[in-house]
C-alpha positions, -999 to +999 in steps of 0.1 A: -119-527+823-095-498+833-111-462+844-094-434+839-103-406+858-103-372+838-104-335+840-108-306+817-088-274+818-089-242+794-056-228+787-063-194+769-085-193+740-090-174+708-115-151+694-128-154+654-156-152+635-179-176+643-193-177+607-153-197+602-165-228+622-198-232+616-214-226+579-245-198+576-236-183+611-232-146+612-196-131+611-194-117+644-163-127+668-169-159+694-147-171+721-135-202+717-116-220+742-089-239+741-098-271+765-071-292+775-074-327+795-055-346+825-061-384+824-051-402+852-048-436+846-041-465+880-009-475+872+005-458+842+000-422+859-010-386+845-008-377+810-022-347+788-043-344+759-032-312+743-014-281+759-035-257+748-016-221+746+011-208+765+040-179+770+058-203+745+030-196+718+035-157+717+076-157+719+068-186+688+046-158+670+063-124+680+077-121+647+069-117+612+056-144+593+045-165+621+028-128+639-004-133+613-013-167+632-023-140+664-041-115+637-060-140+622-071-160+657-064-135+685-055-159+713-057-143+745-043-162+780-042-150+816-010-143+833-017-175+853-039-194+826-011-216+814-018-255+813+016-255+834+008-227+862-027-244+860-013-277+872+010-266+894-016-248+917-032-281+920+000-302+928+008-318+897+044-308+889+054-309+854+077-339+857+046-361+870+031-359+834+040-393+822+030-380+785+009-358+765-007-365+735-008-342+711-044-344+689-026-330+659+004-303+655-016-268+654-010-239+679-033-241+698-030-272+705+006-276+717+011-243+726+026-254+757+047-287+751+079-267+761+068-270+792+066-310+800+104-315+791+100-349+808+068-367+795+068-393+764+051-372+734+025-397+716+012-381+681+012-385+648+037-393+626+014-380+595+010-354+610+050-346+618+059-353+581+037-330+571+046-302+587+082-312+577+074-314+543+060-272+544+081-245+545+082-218+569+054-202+553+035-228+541+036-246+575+017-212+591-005-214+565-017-246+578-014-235+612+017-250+626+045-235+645+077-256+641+092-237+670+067-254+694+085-281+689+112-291+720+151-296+704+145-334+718+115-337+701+125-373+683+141-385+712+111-382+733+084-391+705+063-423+703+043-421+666+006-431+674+007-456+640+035-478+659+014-488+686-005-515+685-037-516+665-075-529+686-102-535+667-134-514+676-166-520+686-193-524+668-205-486+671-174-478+663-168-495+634-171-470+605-139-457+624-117-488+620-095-490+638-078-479+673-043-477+686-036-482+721-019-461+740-008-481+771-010-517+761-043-523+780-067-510+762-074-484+787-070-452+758-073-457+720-062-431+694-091-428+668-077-415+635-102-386+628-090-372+593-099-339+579-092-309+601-052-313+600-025-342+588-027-368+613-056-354+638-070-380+663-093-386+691-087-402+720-115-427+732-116-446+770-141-452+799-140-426+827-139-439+865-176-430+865-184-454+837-185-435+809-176-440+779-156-406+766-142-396+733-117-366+730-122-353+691-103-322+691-112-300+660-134-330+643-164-304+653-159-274+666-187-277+693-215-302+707-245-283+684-222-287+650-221-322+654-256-329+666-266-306+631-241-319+609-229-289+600-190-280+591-173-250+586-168-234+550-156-252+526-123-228+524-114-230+557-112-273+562-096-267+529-069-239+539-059-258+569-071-296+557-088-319+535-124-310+534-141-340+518-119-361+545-133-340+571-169-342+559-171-378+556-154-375+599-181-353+612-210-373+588-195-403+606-194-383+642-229-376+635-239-408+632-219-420+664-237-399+685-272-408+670-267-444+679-254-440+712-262-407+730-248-417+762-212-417+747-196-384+754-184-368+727-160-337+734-147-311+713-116-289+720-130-253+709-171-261+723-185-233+753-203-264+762-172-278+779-151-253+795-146-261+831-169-245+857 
């Protein structure tokens, strides 16, 4: 068995409602961070799970349309809070990130994917056809910034459903199926349908044994999935498929109820942010 050793970094967050993620809560504004991860895998090398937000994000949304996505989710991030300057001040240069997989196209998410010109991009190629398939507008409306996007971004992209499919184990096996990342079954993608067109998880076993699964936006936080409990009905269907996204988090649920020593991480949760 492969470890990978892992780390969580917050690159900017946002501030909304919190009644948006979580039905019944009360309408007053939460922070919500935006966690990135570095995996470091023995021979393979570093890659990222997400970007989180960066400079690239506001120059994307300076302008009209694409200036509502920072009126409807204020994103705020540090002068020095990038994913990039992050890295950099611990010695990982950009061009050491072998490749970063992107959970699913939204802003927040790849925010800052202009900024690894020279890793392999793994993510979804669901998800890229449907943001191709929107207009300007209607991709915003969903939460996707085409303009995040690097020029080379076909050149550079591997699609998640090309890799080779593993079946799961049995406590995984209401999810179906996984697709592995580096050929050694080290890092499965975990289609986790719902939030956005082609979102995924990321599942492997960390150097210190445990057993770790990234979920992105499947919950929005550790207590949401231990209650079950999804956002409103019109926001999973504004930015995804809300009976998909149910029938994820019902599924989530029942993960963690039969195996409370997996580590289950969500990309917005308080729980998580690095110390």
């Amino acid at each position: 068995m492969v470890h990978i050793e892992w780390r969580t970094y917050e690159a900017g967050h946002c501030v909304h409602p919190q009644g948006s993620t979580r039905r019944g809560s009360p309408w007053k504004m939460t922070c919500f961070p935006a966690l990135t991860f570095l995996l470091r895998h023995p021979t393979f090398g570093a890659m990222l799970f997400d970007t989180g937000y960066s400079q690239h994000f506001f120059d994307a949304t300076h302008r009209l349309p694409e200036r509502l996505y920072r009126a409807i989710t204020p994103p705020r991030l540090g002068e020095k809070e990038s994913l990039h300057n992050q890295l950099d001040r611990d010695g990982i240069a950009s061009h050491h990130i072998a490749a970063v997989m992107l959970s699913h196209l939204h802003g927040d998410h790849m925010g800052g994917l202009h900024d690894f010109p020279h890793s392999t991009i793994l993510c979804s190629r669901e998800g890229w056809n449907d943001l191709r398939a929107h207009s300007r507008f209607g991709a915003l409306k969903r939460g996707l910034l085409p303009a995040l996007l690097p020029a080379d971004f076909e050149q550079r992209v591997q699609w998640i459903e090309d890799l080779s499919p593993v079946a799961l184990s049995d406590a995984f096996a209401e999810f179906q199926t996984g697709y592995d990342l580096l050929g050694d079954g080290s890092m499965l993608a975990i289609a986790l349908p719902g939030h956005a067109a082609g979102h995924y998880g990321l599942l492997f076993q960390a150097s210190n044994g445990e057993q770790v699964f990234l979920i992105a936006d499947a919950a929005w936080s550790s207590q949401a999935l231990l209650d079950g409990i999804p956002p409103p009905g019109i926001v999973t269907s504004w930015l995804g498929d809300t009976p998909s996204y149910l029938a994820t988090l019902a599924r989530l649920q029942r993960l963690r109820q039969s195996d409370p020593a997996l580590r289950i991480v969500p990309s917005h949760c308080e729980e998580h942010r690095p110390p």
